[in-house]
DRENBAFI-672563 format. One line per 4 residues: number of its first residue (from 1); for each residue x, y, z of N, C-alpha, C. Coordinates in steps of 0.02 Angstrom, whole numbers. Layout:
<pts>
NUM	X/Y/Z/X/Y/Z/X/Y/Z  ...
</pts>
This chain:
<pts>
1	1182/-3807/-528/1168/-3813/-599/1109/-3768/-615  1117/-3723/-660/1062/-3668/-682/1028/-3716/-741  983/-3702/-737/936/-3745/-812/865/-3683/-803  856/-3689/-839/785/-3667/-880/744/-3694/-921
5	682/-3688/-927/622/-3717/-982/626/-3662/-1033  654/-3694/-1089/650/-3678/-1169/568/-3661/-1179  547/-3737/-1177/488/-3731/-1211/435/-3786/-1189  381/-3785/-1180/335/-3836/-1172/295/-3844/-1242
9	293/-3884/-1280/254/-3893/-1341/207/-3974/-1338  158/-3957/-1329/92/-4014/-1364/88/-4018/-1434  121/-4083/-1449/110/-4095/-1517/70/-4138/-1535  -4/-4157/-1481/-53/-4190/-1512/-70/-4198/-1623
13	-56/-4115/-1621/-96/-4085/-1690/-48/-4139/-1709  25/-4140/-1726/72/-4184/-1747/57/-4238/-1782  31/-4270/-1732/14/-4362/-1725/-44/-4356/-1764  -103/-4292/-1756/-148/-4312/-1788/-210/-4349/-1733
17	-279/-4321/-1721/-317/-4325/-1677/-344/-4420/-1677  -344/-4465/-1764/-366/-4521/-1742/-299/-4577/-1725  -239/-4563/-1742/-184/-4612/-1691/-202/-4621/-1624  -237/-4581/-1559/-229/-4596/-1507/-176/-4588/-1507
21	-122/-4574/-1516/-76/-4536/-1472/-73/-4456/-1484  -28/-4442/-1407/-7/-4376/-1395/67/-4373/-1367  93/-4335/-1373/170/-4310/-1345/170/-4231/-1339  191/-4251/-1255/209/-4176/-1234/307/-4179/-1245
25	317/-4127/-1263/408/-4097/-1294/422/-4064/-1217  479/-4059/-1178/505/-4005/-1139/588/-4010/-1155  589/-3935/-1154/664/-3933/-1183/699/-3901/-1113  744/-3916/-1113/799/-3869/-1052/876/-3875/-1086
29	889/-3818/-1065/957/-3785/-1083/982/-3776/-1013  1055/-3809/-988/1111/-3796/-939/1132/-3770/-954  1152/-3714/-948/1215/-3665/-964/1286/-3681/-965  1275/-3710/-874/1351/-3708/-854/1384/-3761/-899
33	1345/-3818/-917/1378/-3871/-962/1368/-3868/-1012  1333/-3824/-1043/1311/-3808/-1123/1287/-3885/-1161  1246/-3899/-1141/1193/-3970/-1156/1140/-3955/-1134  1120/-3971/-1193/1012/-3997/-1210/998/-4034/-1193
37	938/-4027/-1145/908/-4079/-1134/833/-4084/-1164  818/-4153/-1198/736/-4146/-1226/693/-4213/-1171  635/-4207/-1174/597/-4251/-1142/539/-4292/-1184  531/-4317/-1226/477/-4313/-1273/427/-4369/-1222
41	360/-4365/-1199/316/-4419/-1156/263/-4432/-1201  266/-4491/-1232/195/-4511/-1267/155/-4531/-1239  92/-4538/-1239/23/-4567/-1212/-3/-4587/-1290  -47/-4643/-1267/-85/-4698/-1302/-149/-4684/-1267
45	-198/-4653/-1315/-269/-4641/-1253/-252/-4636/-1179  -221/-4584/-1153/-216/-4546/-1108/-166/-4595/-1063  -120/-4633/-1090/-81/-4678/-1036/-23/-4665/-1056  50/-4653/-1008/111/-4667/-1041/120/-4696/-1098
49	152/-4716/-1147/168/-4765/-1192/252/-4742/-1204  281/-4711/-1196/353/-4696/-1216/360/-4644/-1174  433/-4630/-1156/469/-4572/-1129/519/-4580/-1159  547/-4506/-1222/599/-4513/-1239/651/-4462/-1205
53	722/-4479/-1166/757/-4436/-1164/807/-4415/-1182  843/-4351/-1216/892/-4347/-1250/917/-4290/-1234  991/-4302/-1233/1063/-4240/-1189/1103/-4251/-1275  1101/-4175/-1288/1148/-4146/-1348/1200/-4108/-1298
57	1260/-4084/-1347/1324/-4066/-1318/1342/-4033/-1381  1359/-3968/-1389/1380/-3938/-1458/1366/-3980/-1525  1296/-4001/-1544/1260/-4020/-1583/1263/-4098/-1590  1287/-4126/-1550/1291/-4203/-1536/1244/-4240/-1478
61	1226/-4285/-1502/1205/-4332/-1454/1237/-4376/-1395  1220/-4345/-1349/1283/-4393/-1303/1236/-4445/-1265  1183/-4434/-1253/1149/-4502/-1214/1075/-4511/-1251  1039/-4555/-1261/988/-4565/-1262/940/-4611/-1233
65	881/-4610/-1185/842/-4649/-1149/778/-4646/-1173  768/-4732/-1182/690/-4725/-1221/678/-4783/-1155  608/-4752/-1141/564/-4807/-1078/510/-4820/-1090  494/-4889/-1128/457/-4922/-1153/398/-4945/-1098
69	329/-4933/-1093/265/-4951/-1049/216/-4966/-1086  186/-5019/-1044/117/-5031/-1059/83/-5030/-967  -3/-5031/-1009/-25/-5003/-925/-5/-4978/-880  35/-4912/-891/67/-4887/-830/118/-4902/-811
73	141/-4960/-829/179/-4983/-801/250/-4989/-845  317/-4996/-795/367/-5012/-863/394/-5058/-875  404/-5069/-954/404/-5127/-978/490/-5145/-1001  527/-5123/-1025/598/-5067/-1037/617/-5038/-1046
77	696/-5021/-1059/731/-4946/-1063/784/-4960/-1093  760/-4948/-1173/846/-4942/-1204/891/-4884/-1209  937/-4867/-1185/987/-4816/-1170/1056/-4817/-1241  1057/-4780/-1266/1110/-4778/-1325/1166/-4722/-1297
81	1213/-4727/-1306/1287/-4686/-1314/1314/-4672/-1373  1333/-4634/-1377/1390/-4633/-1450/1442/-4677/-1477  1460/-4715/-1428/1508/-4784/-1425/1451/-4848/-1424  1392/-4851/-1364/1377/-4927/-1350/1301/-4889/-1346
85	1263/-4940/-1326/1178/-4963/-1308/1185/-5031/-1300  1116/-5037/-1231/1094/-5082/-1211/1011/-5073/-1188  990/-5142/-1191/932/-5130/-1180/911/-5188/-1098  873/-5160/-1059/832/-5192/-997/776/-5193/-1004
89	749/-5266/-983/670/-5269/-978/690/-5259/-895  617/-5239/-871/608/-5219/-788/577/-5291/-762  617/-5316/-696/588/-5403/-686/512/-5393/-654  497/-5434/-653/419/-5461/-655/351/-5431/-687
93	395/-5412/-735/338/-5384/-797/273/-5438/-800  226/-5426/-820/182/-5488/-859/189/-5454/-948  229/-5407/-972/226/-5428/-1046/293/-5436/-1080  300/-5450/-1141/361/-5484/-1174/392/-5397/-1197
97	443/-5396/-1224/464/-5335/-1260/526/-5383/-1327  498/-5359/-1375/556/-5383/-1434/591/-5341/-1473  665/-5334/-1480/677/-5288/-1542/669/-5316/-1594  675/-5268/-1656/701/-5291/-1736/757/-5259/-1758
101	796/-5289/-1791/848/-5260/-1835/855/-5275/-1911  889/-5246/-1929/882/-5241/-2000/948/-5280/-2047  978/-5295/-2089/1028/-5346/-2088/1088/-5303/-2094  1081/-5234/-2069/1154/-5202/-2051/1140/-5187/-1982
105	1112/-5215/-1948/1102/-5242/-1867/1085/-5151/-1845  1054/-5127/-1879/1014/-5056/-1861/959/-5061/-1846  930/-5045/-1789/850/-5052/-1747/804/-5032/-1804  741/-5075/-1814/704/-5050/-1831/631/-5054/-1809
109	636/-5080/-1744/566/-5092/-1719/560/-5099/-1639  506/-5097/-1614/513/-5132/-1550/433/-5146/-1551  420/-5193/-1516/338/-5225/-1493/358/-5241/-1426  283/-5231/-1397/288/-5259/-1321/217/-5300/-1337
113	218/-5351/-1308/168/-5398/-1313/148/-5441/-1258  96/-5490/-1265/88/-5534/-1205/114/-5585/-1217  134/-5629/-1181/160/-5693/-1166/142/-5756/-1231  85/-5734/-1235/44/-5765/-1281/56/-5768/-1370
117	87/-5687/-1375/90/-5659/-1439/46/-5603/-1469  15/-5600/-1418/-40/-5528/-1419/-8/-5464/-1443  3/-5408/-1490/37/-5355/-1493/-2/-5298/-1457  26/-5281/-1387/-16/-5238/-1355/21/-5163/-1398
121	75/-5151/-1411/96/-5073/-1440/159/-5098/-1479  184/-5055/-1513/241/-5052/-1546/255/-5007/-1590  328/-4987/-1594/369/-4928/-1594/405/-4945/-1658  394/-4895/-1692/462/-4892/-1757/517/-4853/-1746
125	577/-4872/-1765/632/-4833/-1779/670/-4810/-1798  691/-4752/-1817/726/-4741/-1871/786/-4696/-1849  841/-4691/-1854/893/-4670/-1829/919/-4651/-1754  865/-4712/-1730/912/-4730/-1669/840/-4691/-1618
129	786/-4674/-1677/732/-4646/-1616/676/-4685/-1620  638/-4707/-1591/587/-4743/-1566/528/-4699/-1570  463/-4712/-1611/396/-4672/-1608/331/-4715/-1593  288/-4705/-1555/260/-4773/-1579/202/-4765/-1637
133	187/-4812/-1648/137/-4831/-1711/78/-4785/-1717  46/-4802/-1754/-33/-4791/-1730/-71/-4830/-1719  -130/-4821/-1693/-181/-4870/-1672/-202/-4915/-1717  -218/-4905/-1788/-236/-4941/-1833/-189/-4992/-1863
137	-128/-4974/-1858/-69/-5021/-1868/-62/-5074/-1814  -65/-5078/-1746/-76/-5126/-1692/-131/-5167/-1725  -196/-5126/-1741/-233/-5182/-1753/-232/-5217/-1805  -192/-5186/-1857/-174/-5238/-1918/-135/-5282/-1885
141	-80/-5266/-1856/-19/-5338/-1828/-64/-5375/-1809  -120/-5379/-1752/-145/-5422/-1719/-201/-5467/-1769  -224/-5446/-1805/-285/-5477/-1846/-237/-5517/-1901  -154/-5495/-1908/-133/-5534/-1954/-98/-5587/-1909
145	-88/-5554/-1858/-45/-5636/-1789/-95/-5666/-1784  -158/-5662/-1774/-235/-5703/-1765/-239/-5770/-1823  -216/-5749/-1876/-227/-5778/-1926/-157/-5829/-1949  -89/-5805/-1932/-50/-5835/-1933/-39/-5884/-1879
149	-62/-5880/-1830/-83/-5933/-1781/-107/-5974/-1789  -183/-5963/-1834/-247/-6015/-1829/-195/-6073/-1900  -156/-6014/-1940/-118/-6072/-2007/-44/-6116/-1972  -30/-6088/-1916/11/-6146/-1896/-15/-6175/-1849
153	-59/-6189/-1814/-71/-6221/-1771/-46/-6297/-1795  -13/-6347/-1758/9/-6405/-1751/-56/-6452/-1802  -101/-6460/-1767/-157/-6500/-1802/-183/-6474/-1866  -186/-6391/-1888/-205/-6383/-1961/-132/-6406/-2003
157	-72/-6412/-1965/-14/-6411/-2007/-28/-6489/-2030  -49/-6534/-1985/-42/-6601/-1994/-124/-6633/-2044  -158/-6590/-2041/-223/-6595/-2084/-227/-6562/-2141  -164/-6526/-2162/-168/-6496/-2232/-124/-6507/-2273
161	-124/-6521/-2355/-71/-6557/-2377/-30/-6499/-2391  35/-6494/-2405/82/-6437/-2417/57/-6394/-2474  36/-6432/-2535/5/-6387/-2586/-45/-6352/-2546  -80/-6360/-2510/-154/-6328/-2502/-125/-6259/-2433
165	-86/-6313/-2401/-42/-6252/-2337/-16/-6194/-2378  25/-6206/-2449/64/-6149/-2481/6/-6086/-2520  -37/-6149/-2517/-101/-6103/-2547/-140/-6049/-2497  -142/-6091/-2437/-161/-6025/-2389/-130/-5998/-2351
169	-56/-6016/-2366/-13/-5959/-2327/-8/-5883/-2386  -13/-5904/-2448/-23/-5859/-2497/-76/-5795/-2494  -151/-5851/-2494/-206/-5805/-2475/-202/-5768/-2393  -157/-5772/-2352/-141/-5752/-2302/-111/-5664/-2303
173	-59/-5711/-2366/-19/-5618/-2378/-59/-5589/-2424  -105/-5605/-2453/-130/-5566/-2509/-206/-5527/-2452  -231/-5589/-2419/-270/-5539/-2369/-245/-5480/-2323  -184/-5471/-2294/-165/-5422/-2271/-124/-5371/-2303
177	-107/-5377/-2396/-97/-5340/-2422/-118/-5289/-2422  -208/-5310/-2419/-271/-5268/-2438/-273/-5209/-2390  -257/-5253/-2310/-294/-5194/-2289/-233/-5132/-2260
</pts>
């Protein structure tokens, strides 16, 4: 199999220097099979956070592999086809991984988190590709899971009357409107 490097591109500038992230691009072209191959590798302050891989075929997508990490380590790997996708978490992880879908059952998210509910990273998606966030968006999820926690906890549910609960589940969304 003959292949070659297209191109190596750093698209730090891309992302923009305060996301903390970076992605290096490598492209290769097979000849003999006439398919693209791309590599896209994100880092999160200098750590893995995504590896995207993707095989075109006379302008089609025929496979796609996204490998979802935290600390180094991996967390899963959703693989799409033109017919099917599935997704694997890797066993003895210590963190959770969740999708989202949308109500025409089209991906629109992924979080990896702790056990707990902690949002350590998470990925948006939009036509079947996975990017992850930015840094400032993690820390909004988490300061708004912080807070949706402390309003369900079992004992404030049972110490607050429903008018006063509807009242600060209200001031809840109107505080994270803001920021």
């Amino acid at each position: 199999m003959k292949s070659f490097i297209v191109f190596i591109l750093s698209c730090a500038s891309v992302y923009g220097a305060n996301t903390g992230i970076q992605v290096v691009s490598t492209a290769k072209t097979d000849v003999e099979t006439a398919s693209n191959s791309t590599q896209d590798v994100f880092t999160r302050d200098g750590k893995t956070d995504l590896v995207r891989d993707t095989t075109t075929k006379a302008g089609s997508v025929q496979i796609r592999i996204h490998r979802f990490y935290h600390g180094g380590s991996l967390v899963g790997t959703f693989v799409a086809m033109p017919d099917s996708s599935g997704f694997t978490t890797e066993a003895g992880t210590s963190y959770s991984i969740s999708l989202e879908f949308d109500a025409s059952k089209n991906l629109k998210s992924a979080a990896i988190g702790t056990k707990d509910g902690v949002v350590l990273d998470a990925f948006t998606c939009a036509n079947g590709i996975f990017s992850p966030v930015e840094s400032s968006v993690l820390q909004k999820v988490n300061a708004m899971g912080a807070d949706m926690k402390q309003l369900f906890t079992p004992e404030h549910i049972r110490k607050t009357s429903p008018k006063r609960f509807g009242q600060e589940a209200q001031e809840l969304v109107e505080k994270h409107k803001e920021e």
